[in-house]
mmCIF file as gemmi writes it, N, C-alpha and C atoms, coordinates in Angstrom:
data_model
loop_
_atom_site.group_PDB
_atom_site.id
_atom_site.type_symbol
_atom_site.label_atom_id
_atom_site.label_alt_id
_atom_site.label_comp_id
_atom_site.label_asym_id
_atom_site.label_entity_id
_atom_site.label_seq_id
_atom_site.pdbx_PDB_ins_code
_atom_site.Cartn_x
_atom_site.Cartn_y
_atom_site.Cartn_z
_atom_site.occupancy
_atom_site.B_iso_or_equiv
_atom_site.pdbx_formal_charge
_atom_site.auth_seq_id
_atom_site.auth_asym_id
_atom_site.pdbx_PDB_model_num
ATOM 1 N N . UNK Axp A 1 ? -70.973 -15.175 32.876 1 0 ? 1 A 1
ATOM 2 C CA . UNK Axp A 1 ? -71.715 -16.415 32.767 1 0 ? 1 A 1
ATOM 3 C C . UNK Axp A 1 ? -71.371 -17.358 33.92 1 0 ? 1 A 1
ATOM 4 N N . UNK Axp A 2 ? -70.12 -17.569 34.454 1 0 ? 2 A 1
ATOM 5 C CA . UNK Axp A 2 ? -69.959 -18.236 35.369 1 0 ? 2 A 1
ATOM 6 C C . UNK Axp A 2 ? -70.29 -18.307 36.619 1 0 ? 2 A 1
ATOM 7 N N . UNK Axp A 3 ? -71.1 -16.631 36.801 1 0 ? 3 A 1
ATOM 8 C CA . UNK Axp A 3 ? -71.05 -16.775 38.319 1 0 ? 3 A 1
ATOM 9 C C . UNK Axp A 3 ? -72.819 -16.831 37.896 1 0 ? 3 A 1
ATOM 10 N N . UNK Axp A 4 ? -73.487 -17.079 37.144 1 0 ? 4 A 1
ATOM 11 C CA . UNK Axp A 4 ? -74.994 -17.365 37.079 1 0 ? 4 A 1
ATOM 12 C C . UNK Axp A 4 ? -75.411 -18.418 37.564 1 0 ? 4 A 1
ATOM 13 N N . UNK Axp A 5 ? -76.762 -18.497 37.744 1 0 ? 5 A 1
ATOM 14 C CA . UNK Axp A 5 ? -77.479 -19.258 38.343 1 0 ? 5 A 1
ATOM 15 C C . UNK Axp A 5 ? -77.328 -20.459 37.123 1 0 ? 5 A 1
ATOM 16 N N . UNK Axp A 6 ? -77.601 -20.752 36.353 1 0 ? 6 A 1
ATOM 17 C CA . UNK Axp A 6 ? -78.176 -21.666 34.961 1 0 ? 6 A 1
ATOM 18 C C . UNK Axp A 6 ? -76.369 -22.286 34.705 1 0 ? 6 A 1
ATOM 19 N N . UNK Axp A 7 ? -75.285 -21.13 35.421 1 0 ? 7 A 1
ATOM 20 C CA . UNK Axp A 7 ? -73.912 -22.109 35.23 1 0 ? 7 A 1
ATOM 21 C C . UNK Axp A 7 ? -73.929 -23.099 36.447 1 0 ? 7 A 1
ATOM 22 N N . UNK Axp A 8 ? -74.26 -22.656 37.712 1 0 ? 8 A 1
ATOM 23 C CA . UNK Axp A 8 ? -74.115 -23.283 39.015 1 0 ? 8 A 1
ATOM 24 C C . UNK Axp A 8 ? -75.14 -24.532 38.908 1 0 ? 8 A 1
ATOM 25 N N . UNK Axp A 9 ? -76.595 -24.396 38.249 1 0 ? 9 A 1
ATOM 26 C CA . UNK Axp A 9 ? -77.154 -25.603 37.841 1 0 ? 9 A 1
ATOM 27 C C . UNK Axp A 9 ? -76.629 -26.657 37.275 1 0 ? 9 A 1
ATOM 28 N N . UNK Axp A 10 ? -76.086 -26.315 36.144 1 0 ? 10 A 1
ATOM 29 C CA . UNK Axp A 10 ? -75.264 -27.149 35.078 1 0 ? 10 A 1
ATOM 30 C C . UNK Axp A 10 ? -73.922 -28.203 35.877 1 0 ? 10 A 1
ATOM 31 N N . UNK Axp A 11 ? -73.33 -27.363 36.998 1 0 ? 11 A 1
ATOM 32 C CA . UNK Axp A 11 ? -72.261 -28.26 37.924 1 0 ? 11 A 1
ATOM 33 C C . UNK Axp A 11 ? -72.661 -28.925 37.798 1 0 ? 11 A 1
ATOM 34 N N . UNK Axp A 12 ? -74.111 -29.233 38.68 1 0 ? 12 A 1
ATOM 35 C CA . UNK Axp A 12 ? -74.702 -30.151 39.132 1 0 ? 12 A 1
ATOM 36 C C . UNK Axp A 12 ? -75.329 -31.634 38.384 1 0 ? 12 A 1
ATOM 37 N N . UNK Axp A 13 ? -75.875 -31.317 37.204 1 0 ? 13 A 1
ATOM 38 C CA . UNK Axp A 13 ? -77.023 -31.716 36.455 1 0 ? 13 A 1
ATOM 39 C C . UNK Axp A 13 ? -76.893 -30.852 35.161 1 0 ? 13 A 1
ATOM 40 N N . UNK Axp A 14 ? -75.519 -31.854 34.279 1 0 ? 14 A 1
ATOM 41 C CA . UNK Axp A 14 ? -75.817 -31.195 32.864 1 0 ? 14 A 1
ATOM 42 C C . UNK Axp A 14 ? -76.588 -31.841 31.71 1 0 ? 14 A 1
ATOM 43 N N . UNK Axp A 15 ? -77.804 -32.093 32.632 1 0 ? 15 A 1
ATOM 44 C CA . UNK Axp A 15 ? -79.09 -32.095 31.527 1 0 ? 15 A 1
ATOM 45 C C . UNK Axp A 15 ? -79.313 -30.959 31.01 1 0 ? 15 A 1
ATOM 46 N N . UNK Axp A 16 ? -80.12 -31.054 29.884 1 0 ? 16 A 1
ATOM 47 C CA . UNK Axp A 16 ? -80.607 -28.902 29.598 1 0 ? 16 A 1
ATOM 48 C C . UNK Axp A 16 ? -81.914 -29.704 28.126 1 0 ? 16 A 1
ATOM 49 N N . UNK Axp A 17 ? -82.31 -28.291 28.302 1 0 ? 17 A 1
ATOM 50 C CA . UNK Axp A 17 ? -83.385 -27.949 27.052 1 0 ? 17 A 1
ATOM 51 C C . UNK Axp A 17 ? -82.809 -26.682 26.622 1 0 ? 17 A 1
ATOM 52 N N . UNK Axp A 18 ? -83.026 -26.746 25.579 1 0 ? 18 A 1
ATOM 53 C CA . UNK Axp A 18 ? -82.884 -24.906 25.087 1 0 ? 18 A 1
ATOM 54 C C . UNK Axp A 18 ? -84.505 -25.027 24.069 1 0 ? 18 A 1
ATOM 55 N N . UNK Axp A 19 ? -84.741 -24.088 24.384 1 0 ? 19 A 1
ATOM 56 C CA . UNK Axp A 19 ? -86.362 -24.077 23.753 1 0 ? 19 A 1
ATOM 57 C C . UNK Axp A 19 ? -86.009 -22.668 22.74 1 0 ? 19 A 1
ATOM 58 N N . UNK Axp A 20 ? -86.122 -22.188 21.319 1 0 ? 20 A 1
ATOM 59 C CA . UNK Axp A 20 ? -86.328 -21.08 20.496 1 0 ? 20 A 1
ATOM 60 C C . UNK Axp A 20 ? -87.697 -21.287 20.153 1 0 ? 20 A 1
ATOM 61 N N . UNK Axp A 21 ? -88.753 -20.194 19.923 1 0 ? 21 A 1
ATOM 62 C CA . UNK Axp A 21 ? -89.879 -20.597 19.188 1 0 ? 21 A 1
ATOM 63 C C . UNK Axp A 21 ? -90.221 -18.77 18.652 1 0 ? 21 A 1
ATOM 64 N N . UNK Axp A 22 ? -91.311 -18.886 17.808 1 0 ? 22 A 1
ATOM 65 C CA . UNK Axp A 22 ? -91.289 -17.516 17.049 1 0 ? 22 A 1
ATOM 66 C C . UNK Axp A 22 ? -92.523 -17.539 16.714 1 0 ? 22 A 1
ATOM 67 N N . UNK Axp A 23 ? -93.323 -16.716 16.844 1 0 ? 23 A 1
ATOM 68 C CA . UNK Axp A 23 ? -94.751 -16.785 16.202 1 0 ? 23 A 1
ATOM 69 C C . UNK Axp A 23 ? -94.596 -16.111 15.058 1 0 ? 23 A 1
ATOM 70 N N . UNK Axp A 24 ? -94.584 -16.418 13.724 1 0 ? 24 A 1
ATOM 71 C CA . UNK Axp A 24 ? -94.754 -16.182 12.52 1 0 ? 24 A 1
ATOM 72 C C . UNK Axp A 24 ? -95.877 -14.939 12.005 1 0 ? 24 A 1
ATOM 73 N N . UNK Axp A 25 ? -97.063 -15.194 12.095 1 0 ? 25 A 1
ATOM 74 C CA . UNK Axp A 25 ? -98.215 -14.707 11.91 1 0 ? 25 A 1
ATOM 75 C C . UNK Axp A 25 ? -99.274 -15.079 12.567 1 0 ? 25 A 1
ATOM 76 N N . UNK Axp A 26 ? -100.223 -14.127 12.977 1 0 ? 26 A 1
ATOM 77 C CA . UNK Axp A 26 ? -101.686 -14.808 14.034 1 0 ? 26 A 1
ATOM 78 C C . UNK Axp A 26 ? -102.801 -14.95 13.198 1 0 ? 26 A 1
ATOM 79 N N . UNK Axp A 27 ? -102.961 -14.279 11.776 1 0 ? 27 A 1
ATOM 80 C CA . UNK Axp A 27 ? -103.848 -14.694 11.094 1 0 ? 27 A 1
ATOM 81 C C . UNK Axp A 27 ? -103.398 -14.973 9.477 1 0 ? 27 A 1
ATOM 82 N N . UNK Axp A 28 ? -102.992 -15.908 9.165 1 0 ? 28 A 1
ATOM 83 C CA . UNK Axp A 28 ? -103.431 -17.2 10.34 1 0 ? 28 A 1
ATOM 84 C C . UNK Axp A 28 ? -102.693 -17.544 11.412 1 0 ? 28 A 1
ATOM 85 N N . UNK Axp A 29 ? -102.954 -18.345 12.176 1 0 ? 29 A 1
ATOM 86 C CA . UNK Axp A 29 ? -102.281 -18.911 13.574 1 0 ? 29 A 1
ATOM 87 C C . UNK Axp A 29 ? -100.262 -19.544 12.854 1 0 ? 29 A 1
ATOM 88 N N . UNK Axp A 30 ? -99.718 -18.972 12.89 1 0 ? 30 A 1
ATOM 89 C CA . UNK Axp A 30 ? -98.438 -20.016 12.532 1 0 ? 30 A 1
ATOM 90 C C . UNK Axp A 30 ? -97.334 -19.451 13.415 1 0 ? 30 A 1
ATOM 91 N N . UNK Axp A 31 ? -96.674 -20.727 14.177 1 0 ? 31 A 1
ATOM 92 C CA . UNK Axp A 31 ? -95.74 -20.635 14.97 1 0 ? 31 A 1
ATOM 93 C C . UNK Axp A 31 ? -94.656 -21.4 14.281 1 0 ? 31 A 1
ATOM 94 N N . UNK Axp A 32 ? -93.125 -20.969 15.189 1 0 ? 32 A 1
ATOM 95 C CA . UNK Axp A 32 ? -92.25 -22.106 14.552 1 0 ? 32 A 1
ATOM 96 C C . UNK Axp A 32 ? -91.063 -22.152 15.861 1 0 ? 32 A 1
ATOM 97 N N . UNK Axp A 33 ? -89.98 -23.297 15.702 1 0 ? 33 A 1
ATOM 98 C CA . UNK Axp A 33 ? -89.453 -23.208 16.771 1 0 ? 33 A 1
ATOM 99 C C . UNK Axp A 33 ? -88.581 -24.91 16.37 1 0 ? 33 A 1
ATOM 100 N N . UNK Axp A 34 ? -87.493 -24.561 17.671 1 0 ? 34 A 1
ATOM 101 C CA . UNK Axp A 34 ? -86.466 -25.663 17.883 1 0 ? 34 A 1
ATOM 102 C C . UNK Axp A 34 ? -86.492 -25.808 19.101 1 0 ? 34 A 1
ATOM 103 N N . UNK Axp A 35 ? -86.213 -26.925 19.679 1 0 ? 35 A 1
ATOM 104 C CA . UNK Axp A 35 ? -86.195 -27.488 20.792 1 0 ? 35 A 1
ATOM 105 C C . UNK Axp A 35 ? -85.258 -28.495 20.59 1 0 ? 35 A 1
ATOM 106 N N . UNK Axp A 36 ? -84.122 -28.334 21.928 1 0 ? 36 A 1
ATOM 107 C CA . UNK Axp A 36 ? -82.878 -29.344 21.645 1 0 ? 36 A 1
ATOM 108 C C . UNK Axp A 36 ? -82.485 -30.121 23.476 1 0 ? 36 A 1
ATOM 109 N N . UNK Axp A 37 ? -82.524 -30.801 23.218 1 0 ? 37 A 1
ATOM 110 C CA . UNK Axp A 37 ? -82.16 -31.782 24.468 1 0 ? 37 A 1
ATOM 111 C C . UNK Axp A 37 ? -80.873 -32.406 24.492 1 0 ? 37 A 1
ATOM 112 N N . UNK Axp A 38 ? -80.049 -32.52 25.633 1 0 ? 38 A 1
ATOM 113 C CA . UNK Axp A 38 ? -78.91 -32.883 25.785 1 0 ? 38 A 1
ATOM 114 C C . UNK Axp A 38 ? -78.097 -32.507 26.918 1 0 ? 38 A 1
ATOM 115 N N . UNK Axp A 39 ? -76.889 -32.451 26.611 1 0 ? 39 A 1
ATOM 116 C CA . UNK Axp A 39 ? -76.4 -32.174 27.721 1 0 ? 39 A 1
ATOM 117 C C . UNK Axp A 39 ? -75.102 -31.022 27.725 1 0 ? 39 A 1
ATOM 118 N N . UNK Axp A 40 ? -74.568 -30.795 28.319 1 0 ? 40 A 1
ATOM 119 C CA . UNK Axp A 40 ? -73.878 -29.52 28.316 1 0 ? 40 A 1
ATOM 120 C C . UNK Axp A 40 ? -72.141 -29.52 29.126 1 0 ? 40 A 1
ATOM 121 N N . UNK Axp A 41 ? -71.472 -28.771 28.359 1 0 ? 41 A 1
ATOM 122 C CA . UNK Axp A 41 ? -69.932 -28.915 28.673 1 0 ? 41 A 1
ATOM 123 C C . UNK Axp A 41 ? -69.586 -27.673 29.43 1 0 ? 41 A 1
ATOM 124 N N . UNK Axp A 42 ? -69.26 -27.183 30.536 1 0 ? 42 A 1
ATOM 125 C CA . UNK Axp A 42 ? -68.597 -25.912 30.853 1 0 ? 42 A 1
ATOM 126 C C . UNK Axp A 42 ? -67.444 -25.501 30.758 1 0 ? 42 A 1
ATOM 127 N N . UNK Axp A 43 ? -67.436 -24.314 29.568 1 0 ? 43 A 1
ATOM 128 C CA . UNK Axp A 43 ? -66.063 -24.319 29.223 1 0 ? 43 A 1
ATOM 129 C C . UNK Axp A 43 ? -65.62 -22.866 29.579 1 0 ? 43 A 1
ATOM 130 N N . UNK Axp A 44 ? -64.275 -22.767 29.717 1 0 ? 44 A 1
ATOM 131 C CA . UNK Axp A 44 ? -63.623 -21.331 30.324 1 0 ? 44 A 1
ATOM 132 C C . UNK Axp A 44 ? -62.34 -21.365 29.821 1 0 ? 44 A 1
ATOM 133 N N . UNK Axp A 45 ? -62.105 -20.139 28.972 1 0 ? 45 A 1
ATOM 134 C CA . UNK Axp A 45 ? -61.103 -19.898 28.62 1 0 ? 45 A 1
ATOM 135 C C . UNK Axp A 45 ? -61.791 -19.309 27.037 1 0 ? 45 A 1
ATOM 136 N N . UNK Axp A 46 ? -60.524 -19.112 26.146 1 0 ? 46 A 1
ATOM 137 C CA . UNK Axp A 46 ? -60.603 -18.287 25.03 1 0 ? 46 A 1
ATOM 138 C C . UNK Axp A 46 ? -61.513 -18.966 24.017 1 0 ? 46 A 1
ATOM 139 N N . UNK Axp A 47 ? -62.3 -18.303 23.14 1 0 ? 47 A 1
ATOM 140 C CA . UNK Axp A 47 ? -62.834 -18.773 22.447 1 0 ? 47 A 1
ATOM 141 C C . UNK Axp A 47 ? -63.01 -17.463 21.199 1 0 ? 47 A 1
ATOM 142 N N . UNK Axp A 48 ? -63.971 -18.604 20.497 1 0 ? 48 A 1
ATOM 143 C CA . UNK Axp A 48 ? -64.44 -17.372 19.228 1 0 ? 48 A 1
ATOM 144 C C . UNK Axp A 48 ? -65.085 -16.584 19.22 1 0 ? 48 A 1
ATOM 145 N N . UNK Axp A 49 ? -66.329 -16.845 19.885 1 0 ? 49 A 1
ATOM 146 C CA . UNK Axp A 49 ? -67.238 -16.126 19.669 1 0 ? 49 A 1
ATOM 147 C C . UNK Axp A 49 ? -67.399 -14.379 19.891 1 0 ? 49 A 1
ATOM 148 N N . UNK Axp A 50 ? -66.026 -13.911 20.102 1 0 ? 50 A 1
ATOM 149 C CA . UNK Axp A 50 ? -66.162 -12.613 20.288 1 0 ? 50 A 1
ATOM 150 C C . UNK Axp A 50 ? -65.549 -11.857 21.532 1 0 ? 50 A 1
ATOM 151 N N . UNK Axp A 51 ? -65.073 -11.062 21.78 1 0 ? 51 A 1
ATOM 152 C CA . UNK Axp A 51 ? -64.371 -10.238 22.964 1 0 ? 51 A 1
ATOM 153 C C . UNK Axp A 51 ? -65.632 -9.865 23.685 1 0 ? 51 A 1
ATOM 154 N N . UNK Axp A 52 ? -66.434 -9.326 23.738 1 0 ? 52 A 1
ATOM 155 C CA . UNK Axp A 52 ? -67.744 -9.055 24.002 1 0 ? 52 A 1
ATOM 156 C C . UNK Axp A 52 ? -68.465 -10.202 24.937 1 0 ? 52 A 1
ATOM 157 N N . UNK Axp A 53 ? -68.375 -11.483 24.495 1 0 ? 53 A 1
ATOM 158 C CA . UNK Axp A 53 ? -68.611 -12.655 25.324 1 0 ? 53 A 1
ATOM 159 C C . UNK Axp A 53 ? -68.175 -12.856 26.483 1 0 ? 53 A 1
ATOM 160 N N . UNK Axp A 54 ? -68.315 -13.561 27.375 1 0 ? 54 A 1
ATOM 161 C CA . UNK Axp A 54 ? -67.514 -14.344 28.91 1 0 ? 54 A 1
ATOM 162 C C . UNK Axp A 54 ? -66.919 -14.995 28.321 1 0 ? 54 A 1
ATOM 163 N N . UNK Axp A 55 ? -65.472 -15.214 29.558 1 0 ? 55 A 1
ATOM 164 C CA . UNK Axp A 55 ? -64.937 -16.449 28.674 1 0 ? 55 A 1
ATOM 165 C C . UNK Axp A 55 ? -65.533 -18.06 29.53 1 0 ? 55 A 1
ATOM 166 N N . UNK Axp A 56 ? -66.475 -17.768 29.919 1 0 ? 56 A 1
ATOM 167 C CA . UNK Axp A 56 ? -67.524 -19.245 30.452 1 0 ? 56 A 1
ATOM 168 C C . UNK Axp A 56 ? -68.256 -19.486 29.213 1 0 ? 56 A 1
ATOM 169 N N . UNK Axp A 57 ? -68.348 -20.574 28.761 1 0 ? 57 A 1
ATOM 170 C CA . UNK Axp A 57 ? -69.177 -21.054 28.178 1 0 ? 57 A 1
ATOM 171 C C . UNK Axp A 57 ? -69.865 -22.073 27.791 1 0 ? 57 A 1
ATOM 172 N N . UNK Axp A 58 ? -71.242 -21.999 27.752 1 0 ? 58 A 1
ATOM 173 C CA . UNK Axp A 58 ? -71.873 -23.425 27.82 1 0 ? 58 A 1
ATOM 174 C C . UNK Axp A 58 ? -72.321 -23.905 26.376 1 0 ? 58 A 1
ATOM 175 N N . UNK Axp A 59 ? -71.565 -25.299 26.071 1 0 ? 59 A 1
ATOM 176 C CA . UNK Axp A 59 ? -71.445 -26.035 25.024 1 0 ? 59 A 1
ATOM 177 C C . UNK Axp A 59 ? -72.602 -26.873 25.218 1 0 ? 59 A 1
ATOM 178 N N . UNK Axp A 60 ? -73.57 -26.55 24.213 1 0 ? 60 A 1
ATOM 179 C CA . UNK Axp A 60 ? -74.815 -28.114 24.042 1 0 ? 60 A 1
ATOM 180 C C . UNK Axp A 60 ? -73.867 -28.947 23.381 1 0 ? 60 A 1
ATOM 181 N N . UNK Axp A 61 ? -74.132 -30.056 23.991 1 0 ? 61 A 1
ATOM 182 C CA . UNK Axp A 61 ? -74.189 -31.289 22.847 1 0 ? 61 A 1
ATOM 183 C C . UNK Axp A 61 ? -75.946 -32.099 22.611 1 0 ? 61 A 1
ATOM 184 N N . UNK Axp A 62 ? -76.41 -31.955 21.737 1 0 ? 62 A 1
ATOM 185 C CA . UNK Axp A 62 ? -77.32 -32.739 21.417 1 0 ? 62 A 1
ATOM 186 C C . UNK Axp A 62 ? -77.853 -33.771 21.188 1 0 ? 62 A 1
ATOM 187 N N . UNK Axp A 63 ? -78.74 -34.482 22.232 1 0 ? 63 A 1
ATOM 188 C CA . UNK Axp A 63 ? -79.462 -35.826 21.636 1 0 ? 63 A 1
ATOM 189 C C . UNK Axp A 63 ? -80.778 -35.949 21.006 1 0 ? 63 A 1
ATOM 190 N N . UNK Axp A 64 ? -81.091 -34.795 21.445 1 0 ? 64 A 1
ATOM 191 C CA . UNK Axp A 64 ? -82.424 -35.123 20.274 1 0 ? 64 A 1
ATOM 192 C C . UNK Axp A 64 ? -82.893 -33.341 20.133 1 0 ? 64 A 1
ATOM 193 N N . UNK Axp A 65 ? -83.348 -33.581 18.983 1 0 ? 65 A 1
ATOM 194 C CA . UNK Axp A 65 ? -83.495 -31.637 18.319 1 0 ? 65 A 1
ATOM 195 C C . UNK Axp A 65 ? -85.096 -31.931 17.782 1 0 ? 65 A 1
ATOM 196 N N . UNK Axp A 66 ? -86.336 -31.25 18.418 1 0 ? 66 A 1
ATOM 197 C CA . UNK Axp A 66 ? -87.54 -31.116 17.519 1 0 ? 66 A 1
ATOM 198 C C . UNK Axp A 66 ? -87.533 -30.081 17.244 1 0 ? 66 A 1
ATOM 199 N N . UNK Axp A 67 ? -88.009 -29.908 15.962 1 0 ? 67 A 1
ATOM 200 C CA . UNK Axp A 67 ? -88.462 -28.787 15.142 1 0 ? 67 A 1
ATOM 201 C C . UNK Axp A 67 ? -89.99 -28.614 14.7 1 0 ? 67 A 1
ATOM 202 N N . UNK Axp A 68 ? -90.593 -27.45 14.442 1 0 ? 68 A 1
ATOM 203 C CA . UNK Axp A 68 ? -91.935 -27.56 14.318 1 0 ? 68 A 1
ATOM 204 C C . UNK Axp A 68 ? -92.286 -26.117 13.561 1 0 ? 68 A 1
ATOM 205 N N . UNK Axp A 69 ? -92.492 -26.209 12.621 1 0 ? 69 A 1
ATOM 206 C CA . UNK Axp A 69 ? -93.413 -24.754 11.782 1 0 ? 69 A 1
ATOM 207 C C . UNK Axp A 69 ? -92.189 -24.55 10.975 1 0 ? 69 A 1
ATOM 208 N N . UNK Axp A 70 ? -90.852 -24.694 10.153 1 0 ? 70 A 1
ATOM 209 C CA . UNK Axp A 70 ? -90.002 -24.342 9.763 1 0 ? 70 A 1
ATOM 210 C C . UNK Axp A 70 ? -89.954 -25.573 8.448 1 0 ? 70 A 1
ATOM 211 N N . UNK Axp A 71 ? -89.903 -24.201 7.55 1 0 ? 71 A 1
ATOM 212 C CA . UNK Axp A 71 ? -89.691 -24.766 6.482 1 0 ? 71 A 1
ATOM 213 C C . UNK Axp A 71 ? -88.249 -24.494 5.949 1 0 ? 71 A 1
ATOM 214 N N . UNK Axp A 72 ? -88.325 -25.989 5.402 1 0 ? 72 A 1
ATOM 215 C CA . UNK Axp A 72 ? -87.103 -26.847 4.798 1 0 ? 72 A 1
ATOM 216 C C . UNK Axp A 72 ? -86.685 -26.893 3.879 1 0 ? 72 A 1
């Protein structure tokens, strides 16, 4: 993760979007999805998420989260 393009951005400018979305079904039309805005921490070193992972990792913090087609 660290030597990526989207980490070398983040130096710079830790603005970010992370966009998920899912099309449900086409008939009928139903989509769904999260969208989160904020900003982002670069972190290195041990963590949880698994041996399998980098140990780079990019932490959202969130200021604003839309959601759309997901039921509650």
């Amino acid at each position: 993760m660290g030597t990526t393009k989207k980490w070398r951005n983040l130096q710079g400018n830790p603005r970010l979007s992370l966009v998920v979305d899912d099309l449900v079904s086409t008939r009928p039309w139903r989509v769904r999805g999260v969208e989160i805005r904020g900003h982002a921490t670069l972190e290195v070193g041990p963590h949880a998420l698994g041996p399998h992972f980098s140990p780079e990792v990019i932490r959202i913090h969130p200021d604003r989260v839309f959601a759309w087609g997901l039921d509650t």
